[in-house]
C-alpha positions in Angstrom: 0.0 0.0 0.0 1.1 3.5 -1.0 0.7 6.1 1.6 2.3 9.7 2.5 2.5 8.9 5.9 6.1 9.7 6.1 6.0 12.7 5.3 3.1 13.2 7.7 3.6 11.7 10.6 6.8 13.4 12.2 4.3 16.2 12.5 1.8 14.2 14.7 4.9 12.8 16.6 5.9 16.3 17.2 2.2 17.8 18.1 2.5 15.0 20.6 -0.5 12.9 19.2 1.2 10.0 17.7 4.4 8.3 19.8 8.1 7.3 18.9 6.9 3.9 18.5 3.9 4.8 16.7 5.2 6.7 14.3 7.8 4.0 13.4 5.1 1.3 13.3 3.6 3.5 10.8 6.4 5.6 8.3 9.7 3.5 9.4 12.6 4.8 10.8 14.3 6.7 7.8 13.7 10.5 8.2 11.0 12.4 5.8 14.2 14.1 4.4 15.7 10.7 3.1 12.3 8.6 2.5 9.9 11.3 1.1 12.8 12.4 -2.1 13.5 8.7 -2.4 9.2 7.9 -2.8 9.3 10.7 -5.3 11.7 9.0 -7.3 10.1 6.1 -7.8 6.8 7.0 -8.6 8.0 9.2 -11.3 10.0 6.1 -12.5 7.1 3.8 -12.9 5.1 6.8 -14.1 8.0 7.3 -17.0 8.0 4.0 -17.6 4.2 3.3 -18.4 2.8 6.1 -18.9 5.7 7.7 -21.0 6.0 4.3 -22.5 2.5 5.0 -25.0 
């Protein structure tokens, strides 16, 4: 499942309503700053790929 909850969450864990452990259970452990570009990447990949492809 494809979500954006990486780059959304450190915001709940820093307004306090989602823990440390929740928000690991939930985005990972790799910071918004790695994870988010690295997302980005590959959707524009596959979207190259197929949609680029007709």
């Amino acid at each position: 499942m494809f979500t954006d909850y990486a780059a959304m969450v450190p915001q709940l864990q820093t307004d306090g309503l989602v823990t440390a452990a929740g928000r690991a259970g939930l985005a990972g452990t790799a910071a918004a700053v790695v994870s988010v570009p690295a997302v980005r990447r590959a959707v524009r990949g596959f979207l190259e790929r197929r949609v680029g492809a007709r």
